[in-house]
C-alpha positions in Angstrom: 93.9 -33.4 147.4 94.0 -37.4 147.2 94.2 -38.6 143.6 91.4 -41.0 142.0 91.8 -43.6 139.7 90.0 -42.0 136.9 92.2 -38.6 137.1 93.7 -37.6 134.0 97.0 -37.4 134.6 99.3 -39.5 132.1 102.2 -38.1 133.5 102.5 -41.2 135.9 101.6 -44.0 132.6 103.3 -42.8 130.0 106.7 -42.5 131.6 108.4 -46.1 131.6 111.2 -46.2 134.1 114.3 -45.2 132.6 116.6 -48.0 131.2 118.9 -49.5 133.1 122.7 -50.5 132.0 121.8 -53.9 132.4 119.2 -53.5 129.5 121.5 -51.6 127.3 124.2 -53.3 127.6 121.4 -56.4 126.3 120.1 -54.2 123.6 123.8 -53.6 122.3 124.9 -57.5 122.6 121.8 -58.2 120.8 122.6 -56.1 117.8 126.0 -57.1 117.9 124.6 -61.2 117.6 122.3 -60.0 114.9 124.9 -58.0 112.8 127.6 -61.0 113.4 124.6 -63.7 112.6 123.7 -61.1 109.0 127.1 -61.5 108.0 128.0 -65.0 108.6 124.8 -65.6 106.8 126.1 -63.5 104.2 129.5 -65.1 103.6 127.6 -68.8 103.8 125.4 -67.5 101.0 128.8 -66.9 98.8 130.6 -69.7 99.7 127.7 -71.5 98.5 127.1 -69.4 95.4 131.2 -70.0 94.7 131.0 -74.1 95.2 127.9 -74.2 92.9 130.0 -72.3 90.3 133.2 -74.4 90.6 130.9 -77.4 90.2 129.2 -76.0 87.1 132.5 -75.2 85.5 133.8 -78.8 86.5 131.0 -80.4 84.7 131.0 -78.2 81.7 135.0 -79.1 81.9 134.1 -83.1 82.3 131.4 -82.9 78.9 134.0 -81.4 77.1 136.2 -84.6 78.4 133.6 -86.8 77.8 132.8 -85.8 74.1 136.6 -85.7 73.2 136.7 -89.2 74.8 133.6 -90.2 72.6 135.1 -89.4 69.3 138.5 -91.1 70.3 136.8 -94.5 70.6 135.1 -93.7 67.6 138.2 -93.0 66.0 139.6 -96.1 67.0 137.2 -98.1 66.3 137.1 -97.2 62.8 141.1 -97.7 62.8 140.3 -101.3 64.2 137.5 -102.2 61.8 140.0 -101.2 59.0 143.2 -102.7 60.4 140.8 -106.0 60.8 139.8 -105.7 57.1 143.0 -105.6 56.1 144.2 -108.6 58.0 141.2 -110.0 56.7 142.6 -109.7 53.0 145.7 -110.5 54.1 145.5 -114.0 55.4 144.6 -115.9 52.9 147.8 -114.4 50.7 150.1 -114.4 53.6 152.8 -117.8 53.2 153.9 -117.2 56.8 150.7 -118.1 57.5 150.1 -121.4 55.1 153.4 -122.9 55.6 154.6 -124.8 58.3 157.1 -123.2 60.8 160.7 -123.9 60.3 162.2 -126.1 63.2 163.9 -124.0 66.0 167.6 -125.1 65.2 166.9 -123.6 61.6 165.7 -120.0 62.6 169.1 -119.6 65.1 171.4 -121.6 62.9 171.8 -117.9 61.0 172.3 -115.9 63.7 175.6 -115.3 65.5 175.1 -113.9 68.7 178.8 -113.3 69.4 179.8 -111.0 67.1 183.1 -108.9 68.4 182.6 -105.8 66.5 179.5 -104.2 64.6 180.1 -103.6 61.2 177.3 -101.4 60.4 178.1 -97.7 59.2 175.6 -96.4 61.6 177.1 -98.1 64.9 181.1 -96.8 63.2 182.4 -93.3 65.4 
């Protein structure tokens, strides 16, 4: 009996010809790319988690250096306004300043620069 196309039987649609190696071996290198491609996401995901964690440290680390800097010129610049204050008070006391300086032959007349031995107790062995 010749079959007709509006016959009933499934048998002949439903059944998809079986797979070949070709397609498996697809299907499996596909999986393979898509695992490999998961976990290279993956690691690229904590590398960038890790840099963005060194960097936060390295700024906390840098504010810290900052601030510490800060009150060092502040420090300083307290030190400078006094050390100026008292150079300030001091000038119009000071005779080094007032006088005239001694003439050059004066200031090495006293020195002898060839001495042969050191007489000081801390230089003696």
């Amino acid at each position: 009996m010749p079959h007709s196309s509006d016959s009933s039987d499934s048998s002949t649609f439903s059944q998809s010809p079986p797979p070949s190696k070709q397609d498996s071996s697809d299907d499996m290198r596909k999986v393979q790319r898509r695992e490999k491609n998961r976990i290279a996401a993956q690691k690229s995901r904590l590398r960038q988690t890790q840099k963005a964690d060194t960097l936060h440290l390295e700024s906390e680390d840098l504010e810290r250096q900052n601030a510490a800097l800060r009150r060092e010129i502040k420090q300083l610049t307290e030190e400078m306004k006094h050390f100026t204050s008292m150079l300030s008070s001091h000038e119009p006391l000071c005779s080094i300043l007032t006088s005239p300086p001694p003439p050059p032959e004066v200031l090495y007349a006293t020195h002898s620069f060839h001495q042969p031995h050191i007489s000081s107790p801390r230089f003696q062995h």
